[in-house]
PDB file of the backbone (N, CA, C, O) and the ligand in Angstrom, with CONECT records:
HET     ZN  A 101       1
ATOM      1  N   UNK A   1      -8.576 -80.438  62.376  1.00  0.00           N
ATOM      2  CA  UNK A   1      -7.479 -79.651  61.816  1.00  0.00           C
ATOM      3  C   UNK A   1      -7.852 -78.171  61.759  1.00  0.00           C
ATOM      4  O   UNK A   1      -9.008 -77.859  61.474  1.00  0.00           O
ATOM      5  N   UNK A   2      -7.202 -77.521  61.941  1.00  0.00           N
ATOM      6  CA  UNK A   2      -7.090 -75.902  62.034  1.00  0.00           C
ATOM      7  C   UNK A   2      -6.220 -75.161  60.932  1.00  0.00           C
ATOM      8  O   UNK A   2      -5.073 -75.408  60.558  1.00  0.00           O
ATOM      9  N   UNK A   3      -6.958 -74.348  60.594  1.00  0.00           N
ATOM     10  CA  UNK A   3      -6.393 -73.650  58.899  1.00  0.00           C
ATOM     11  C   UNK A   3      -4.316 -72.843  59.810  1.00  0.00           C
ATOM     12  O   UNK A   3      -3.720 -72.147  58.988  1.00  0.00           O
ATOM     13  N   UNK A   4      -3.922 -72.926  60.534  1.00  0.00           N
ATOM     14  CA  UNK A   4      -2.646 -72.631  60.859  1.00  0.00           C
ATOM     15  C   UNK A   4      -1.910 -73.845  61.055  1.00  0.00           C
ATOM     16  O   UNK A   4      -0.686 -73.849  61.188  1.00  0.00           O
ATOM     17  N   UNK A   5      -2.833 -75.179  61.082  1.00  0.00           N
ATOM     18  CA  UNK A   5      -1.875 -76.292  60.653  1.00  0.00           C
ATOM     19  C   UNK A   5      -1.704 -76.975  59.971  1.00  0.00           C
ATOM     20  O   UNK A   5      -1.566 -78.185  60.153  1.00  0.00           O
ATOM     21  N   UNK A   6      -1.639 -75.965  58.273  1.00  0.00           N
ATOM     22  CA  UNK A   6      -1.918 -76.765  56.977  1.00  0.00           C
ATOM     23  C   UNK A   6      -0.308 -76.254  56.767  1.00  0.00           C
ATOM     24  O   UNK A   6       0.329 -75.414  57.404  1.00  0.00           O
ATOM     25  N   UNK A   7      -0.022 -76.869  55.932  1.00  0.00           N
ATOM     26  CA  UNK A   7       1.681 -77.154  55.562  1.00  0.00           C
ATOM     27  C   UNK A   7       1.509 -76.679  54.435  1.00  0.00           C
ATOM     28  O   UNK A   7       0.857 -77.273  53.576  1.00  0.00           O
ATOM     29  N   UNK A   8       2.256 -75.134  54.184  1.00  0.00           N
ATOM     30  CA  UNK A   8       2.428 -74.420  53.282  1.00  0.00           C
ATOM     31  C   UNK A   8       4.141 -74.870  52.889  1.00  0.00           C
ATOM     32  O   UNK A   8       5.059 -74.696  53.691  1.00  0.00           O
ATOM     33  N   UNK A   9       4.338 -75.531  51.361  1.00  0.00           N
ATOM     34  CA  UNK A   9       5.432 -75.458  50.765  1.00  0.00           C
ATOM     35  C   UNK A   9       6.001 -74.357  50.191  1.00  0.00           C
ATOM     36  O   UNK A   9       5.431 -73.913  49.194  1.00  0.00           O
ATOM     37  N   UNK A  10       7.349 -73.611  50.722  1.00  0.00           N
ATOM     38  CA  UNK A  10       8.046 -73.216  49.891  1.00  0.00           C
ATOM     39  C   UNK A  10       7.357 -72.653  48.413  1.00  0.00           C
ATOM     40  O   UNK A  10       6.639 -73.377  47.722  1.00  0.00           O
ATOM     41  N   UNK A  11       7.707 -71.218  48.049  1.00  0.00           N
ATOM     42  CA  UNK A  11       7.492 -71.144  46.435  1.00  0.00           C
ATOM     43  C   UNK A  11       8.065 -71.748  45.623  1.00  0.00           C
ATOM     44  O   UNK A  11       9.263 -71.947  45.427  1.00  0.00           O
ATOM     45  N   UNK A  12       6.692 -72.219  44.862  1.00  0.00           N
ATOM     46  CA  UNK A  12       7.810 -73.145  43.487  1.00  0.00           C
ATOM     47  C   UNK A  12       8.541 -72.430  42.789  1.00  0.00           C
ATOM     48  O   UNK A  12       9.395 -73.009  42.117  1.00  0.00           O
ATOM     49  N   UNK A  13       8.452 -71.036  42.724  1.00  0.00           N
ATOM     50  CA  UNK A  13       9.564 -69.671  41.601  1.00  0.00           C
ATOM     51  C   UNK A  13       9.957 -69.728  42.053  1.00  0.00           C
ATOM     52  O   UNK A  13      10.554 -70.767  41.769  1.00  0.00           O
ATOM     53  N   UNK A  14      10.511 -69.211  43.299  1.00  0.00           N
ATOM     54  CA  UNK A  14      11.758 -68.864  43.854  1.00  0.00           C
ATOM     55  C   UNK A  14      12.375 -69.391  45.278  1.00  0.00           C
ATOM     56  O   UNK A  14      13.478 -69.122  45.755  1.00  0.00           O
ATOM     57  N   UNK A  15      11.442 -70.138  45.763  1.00  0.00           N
ATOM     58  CA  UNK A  15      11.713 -71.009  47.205  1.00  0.00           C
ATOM     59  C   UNK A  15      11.206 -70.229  48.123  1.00  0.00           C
ATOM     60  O   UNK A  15      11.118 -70.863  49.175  1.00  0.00           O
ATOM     61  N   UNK A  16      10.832 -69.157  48.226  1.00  0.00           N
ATOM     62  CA  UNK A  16      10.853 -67.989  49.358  1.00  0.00           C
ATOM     63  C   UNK A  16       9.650 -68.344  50.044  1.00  0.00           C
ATOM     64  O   UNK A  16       8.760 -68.888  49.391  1.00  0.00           O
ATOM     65  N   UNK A  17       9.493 -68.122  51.235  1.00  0.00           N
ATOM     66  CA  UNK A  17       8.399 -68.152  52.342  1.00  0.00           C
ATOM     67  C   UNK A  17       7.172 -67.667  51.777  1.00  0.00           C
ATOM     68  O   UNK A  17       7.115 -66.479  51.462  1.00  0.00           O
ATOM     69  N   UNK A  18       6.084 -68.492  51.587  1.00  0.00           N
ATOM     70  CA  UNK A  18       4.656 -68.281  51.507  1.00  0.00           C
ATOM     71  C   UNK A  18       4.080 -68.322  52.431  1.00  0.00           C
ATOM     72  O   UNK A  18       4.382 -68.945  53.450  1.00  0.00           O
ATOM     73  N   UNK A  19       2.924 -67.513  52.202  1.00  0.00           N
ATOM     74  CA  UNK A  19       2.276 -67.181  53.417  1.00  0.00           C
ATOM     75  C   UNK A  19       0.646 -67.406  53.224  1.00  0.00           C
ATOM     76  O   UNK A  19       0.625 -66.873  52.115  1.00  0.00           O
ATOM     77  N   UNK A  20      -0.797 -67.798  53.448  1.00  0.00           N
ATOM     78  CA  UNK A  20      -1.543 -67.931  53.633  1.00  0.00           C
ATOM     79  C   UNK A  20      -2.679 -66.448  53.650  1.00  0.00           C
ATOM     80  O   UNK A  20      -2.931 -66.141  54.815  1.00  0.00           O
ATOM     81  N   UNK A  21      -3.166 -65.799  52.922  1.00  0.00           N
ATOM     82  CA  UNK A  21      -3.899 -64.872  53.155  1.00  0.00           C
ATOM     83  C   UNK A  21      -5.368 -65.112  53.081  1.00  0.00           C
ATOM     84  O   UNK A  21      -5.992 -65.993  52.489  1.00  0.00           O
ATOM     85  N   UNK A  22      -5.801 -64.054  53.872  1.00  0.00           N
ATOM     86  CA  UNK A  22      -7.440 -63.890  53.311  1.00  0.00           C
ATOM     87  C   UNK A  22      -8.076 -62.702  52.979  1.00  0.00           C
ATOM     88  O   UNK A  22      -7.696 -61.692  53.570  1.00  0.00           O
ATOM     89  N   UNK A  23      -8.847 -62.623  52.267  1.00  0.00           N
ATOM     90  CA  UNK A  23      -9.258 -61.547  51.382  1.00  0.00           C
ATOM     91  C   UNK A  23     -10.784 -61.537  51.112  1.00  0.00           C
ATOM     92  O   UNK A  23     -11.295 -62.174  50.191  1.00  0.00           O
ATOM     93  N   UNK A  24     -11.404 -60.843  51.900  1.00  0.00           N
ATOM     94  CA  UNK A  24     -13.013 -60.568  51.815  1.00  0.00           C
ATOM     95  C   UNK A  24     -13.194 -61.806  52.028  1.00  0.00           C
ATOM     96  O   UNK A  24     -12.414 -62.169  52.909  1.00  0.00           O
ATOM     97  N   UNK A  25     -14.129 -63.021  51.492  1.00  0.00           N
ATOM     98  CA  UNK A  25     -14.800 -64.193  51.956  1.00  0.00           C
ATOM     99  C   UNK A  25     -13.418 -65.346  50.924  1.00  0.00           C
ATOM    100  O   UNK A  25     -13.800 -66.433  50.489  1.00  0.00           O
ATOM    101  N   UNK A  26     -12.590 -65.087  50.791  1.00  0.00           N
ATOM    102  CA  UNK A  26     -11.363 -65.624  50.304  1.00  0.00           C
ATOM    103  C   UNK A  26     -10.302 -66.245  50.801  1.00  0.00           C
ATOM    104  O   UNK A  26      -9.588 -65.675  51.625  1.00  0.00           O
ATOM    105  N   UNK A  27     -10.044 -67.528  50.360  1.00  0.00           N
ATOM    106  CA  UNK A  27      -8.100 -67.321  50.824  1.00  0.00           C
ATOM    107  C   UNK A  27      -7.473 -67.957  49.720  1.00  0.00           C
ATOM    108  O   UNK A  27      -7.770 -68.974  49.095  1.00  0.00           O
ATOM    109  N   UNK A  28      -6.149 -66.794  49.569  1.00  0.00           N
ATOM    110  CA  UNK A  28      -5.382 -67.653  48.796  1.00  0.00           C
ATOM    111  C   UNK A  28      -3.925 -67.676  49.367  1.00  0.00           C
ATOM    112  O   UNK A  28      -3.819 -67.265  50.523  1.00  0.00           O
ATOM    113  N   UNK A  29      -2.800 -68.088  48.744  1.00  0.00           N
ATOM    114  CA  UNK A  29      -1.699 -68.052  49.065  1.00  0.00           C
ATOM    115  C   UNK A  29      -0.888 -67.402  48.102  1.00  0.00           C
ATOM    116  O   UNK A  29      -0.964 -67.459  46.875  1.00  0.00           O
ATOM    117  N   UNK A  30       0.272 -66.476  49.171  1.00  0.00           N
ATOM    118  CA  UNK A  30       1.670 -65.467  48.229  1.00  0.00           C
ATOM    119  C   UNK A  30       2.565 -65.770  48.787  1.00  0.00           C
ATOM    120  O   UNK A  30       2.619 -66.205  49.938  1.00  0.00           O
ATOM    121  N   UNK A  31       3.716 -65.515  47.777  1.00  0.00           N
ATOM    122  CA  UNK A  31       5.113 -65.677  47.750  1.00  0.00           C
ATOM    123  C   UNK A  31       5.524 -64.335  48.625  1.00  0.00           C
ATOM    124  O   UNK A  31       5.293 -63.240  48.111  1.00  0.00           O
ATOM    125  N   UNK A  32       6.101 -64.394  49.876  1.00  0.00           N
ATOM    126  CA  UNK A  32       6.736 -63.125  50.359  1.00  0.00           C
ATOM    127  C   UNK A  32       7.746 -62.173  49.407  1.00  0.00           C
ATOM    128  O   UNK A  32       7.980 -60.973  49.262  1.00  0.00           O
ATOM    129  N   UNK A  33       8.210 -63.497  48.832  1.00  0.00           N
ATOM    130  CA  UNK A  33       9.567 -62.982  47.994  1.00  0.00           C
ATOM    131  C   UNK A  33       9.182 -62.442  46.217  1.00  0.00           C
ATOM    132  O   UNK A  33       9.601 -61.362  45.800  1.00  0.00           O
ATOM    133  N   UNK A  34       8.427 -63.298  45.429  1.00  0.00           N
ATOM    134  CA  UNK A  34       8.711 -62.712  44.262  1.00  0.00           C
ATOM    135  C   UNK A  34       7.095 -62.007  44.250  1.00  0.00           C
ATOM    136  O   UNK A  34       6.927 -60.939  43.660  1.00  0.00           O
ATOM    137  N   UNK A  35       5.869 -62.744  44.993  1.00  0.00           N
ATOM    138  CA  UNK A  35       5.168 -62.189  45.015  1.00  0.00           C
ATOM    139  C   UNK A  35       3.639 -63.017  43.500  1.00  0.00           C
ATOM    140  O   UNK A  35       2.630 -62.580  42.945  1.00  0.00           O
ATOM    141  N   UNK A  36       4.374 -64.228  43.502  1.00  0.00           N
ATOM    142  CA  UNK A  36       3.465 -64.868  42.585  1.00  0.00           C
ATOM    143  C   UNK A  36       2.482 -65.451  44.240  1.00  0.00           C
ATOM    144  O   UNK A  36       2.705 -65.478  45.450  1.00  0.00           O
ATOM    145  N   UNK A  37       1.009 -65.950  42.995  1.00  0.00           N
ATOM    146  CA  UNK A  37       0.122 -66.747  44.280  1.00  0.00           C
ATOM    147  C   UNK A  37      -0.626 -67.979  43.625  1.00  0.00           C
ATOM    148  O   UNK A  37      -0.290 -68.531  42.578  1.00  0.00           O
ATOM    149  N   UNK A  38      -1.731 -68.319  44.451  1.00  0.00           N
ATOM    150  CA  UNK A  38      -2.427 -69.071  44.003  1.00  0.00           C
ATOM    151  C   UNK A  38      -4.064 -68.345  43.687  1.00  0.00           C
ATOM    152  O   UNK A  38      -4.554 -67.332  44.187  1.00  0.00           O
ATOM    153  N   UNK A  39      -4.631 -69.280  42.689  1.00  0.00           N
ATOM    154  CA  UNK A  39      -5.780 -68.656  42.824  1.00  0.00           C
ATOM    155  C   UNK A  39      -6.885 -68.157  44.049  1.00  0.00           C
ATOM    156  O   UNK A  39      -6.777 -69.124  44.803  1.00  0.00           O
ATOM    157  N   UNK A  40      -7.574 -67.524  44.505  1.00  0.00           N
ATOM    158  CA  UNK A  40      -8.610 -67.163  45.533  1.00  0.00           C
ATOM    159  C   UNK A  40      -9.602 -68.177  45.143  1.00  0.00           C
ATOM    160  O   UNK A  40     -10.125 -68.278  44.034  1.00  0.00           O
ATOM    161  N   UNK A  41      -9.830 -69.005  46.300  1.00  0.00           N
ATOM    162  CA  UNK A  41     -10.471 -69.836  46.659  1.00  0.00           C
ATOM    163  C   UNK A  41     -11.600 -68.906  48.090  1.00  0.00           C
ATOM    164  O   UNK A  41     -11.307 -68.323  49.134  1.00  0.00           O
ATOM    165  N   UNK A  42     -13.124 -69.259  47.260  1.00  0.00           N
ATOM    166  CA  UNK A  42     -13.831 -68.449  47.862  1.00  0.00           C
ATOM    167  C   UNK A  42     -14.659 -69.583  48.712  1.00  0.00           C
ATOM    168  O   UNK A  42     -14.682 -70.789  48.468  1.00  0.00           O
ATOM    169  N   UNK A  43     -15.504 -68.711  50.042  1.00  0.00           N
ATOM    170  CA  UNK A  43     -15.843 -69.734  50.652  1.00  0.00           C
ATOM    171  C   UNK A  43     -17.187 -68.456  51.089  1.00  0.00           C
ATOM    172  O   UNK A  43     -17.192 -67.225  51.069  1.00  0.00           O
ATOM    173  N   UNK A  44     -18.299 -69.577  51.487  1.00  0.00           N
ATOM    174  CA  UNK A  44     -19.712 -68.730  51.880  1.00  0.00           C
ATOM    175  C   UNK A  44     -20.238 -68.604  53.221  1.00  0.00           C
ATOM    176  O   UNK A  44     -21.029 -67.821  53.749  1.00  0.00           O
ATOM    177  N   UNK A  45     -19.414 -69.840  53.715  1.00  0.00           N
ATOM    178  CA  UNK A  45     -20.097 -69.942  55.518  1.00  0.00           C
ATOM    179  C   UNK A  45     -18.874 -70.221  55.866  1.00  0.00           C
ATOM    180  O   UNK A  45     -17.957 -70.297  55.049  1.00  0.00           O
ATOM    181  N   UNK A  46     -18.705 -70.448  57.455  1.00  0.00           N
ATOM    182  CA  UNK A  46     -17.831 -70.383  58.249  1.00  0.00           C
ATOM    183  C   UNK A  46     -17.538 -72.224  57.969  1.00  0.00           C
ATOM    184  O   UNK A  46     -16.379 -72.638  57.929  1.00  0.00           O
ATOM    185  N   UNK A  47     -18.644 -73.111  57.806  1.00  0.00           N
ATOM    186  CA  UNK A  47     -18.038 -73.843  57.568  1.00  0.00           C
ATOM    187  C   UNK A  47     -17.305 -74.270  56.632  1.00  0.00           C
ATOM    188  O   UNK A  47     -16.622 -75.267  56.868  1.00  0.00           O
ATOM    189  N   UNK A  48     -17.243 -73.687  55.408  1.00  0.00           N
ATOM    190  CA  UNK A  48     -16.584 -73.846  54.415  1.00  0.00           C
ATOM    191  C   UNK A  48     -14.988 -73.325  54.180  1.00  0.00           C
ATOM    192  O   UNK A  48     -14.140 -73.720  53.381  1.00  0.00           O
ATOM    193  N   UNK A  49     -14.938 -72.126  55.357  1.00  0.00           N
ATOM    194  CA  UNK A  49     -13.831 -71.589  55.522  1.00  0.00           C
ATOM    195  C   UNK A  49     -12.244 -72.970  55.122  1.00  0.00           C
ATOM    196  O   UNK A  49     -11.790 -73.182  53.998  1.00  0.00           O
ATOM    197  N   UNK A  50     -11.881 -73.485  56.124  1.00  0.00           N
ATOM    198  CA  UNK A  50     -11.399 -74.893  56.396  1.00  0.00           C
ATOM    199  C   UNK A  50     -10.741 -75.167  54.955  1.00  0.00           C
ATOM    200  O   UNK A  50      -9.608 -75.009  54.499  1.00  0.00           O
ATOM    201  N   UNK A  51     -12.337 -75.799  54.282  1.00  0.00           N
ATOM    202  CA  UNK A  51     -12.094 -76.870  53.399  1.00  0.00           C
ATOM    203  C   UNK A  51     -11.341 -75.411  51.906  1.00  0.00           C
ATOM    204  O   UNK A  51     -10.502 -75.645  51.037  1.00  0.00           O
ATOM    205  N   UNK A  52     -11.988 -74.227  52.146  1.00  0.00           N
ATOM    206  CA  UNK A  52     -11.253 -73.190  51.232  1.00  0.00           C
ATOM    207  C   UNK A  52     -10.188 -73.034  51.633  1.00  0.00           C
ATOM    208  O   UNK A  52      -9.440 -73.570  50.815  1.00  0.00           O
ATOM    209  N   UNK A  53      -9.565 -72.567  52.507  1.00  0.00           N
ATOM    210  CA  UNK A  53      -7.684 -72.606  52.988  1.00  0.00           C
ATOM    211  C   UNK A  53      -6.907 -73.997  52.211  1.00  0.00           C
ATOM    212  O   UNK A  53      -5.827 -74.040  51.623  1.00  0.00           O
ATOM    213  N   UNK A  54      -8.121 -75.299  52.522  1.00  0.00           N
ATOM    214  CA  UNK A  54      -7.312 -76.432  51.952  1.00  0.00           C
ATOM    215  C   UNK A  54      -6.998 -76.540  50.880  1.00  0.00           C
ATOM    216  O   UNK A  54      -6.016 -77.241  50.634  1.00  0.00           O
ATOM    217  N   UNK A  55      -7.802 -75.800  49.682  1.00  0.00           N
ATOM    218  CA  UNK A  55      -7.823 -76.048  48.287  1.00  0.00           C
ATOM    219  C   UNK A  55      -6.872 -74.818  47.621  1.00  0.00           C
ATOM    220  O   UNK A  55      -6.095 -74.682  46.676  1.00  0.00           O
ATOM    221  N   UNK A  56      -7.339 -74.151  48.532  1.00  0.00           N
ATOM    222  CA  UNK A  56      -5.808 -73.095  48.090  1.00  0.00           C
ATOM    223  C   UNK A  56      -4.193 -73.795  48.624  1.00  0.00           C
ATOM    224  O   UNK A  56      -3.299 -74.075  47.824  1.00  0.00           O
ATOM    225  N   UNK A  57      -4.153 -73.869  49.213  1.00  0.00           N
ATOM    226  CA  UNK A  57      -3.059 -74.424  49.733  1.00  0.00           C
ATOM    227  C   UNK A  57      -2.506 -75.799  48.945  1.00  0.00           C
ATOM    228  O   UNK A  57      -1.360 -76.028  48.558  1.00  0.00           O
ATOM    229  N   UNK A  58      -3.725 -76.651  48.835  1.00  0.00           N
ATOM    230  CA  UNK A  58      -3.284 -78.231  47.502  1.00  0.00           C
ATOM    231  C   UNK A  58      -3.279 -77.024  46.303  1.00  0.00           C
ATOM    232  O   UNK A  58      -2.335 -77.089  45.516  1.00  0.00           O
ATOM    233  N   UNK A  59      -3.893 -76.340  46.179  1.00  0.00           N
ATOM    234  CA  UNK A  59      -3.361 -75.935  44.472  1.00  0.00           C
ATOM    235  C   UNK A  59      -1.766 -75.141  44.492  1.00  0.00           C
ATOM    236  O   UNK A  59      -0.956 -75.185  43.566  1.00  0.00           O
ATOM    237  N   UNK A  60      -1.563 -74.331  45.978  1.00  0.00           N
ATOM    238  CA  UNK A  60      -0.222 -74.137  45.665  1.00  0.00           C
ATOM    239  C   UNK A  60       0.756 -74.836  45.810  1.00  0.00           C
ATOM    240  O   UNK A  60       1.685 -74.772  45.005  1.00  0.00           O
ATOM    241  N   UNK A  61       0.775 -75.691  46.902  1.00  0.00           N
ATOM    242  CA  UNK A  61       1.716 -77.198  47.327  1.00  0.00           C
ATOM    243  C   UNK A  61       1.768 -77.825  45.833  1.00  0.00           C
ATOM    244  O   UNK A  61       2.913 -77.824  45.382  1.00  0.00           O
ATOM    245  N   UNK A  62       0.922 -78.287  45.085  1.00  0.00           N
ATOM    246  CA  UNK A  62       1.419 -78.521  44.055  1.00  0.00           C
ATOM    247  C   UNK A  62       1.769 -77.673  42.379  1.00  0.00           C
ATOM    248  O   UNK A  62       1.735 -78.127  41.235  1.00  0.00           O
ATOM    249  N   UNK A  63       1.992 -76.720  42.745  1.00  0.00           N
ATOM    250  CA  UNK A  63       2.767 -75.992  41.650  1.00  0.00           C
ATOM    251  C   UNK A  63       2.231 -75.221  41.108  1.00  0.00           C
ATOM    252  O   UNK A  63       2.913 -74.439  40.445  1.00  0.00           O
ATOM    253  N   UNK A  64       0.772 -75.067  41.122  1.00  0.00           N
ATOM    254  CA  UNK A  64      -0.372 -74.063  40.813  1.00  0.00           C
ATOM    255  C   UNK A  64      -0.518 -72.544  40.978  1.00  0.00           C
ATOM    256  O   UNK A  64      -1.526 -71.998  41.425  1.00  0.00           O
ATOM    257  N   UNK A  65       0.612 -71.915  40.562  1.00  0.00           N
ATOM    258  CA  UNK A  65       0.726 -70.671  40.840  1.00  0.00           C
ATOM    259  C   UNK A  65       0.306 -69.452  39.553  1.00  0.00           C
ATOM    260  O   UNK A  65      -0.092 -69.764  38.431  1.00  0.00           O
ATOM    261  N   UNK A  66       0.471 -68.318  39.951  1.00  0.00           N
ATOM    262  CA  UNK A  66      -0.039 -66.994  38.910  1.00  0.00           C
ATOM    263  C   UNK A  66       1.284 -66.094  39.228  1.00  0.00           C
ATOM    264  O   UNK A  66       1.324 -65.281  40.151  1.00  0.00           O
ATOM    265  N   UNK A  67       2.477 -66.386  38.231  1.00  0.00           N
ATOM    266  CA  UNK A  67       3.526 -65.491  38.477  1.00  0.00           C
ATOM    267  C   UNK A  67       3.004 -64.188  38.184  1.00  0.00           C
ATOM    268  O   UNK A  67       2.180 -64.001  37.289  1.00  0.00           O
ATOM    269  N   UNK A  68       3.567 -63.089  39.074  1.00  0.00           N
ATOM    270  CA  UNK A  68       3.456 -61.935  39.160  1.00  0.00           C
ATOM    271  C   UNK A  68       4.033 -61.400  37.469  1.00  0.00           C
ATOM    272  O   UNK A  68       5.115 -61.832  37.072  1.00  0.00           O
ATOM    273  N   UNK A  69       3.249 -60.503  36.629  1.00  0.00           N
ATOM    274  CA  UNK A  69       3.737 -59.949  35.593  1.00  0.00           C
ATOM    275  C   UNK A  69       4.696 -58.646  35.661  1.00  0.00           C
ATOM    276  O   UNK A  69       4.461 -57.827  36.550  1.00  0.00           O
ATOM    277  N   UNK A  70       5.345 -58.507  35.116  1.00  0.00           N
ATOM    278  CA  UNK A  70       6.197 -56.995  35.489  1.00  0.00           C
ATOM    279  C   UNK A  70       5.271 -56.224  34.777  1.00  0.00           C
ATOM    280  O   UNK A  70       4.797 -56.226  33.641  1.00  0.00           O
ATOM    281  N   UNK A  71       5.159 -55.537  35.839  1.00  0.00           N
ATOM    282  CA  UNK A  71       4.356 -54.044  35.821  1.00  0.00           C
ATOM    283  C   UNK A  71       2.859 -54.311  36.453  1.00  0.00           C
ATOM    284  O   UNK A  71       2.100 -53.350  36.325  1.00  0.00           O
ATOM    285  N   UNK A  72       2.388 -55.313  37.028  1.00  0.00           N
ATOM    286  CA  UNK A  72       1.209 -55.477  37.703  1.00  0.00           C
ATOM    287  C   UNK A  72       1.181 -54.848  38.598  1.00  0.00           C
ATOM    288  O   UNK A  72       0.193 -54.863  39.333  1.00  0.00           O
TER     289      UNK A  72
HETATM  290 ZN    ZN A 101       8.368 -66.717  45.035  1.00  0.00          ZN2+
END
């Protein structure tokens, strides 16, 4: 399996297209639309990369999000 064929659900706030990011040795997932995510799931080697996309992705698929605060 390849981290572009993990099945990103819909935001649970607002339905809007999420998207998959990475960030220094990180990935987490954002809402295009309201802009909530999931936590950063960090990873140390290349092999770990994978199994970090996956755990971000199960924590946002199931509802695990950090709504954006007004004024952040
Ligand atoms: Zn959203």
């Amino acid at each position: 399996m390849e981290i572009d064929e993990l099945v990103i659900y819909d935001c649970p706030v607002c339905e809007g297209a999420a998207l998959l990011e990475e960030e220094g040795n990180s990935y987490y997932v954002t809402c295009m639309e309201c802009g909530c995510h999931s936590v950063n799931v960090n990873f140390k080697s290349e092999d770990q990369r994978l199994d970090a996309a996956k755990r971000t992705v199960d924590l946002w698929n199931r509802g695990k999000v950090i709504k954006m605060e007004p004024g952040e």
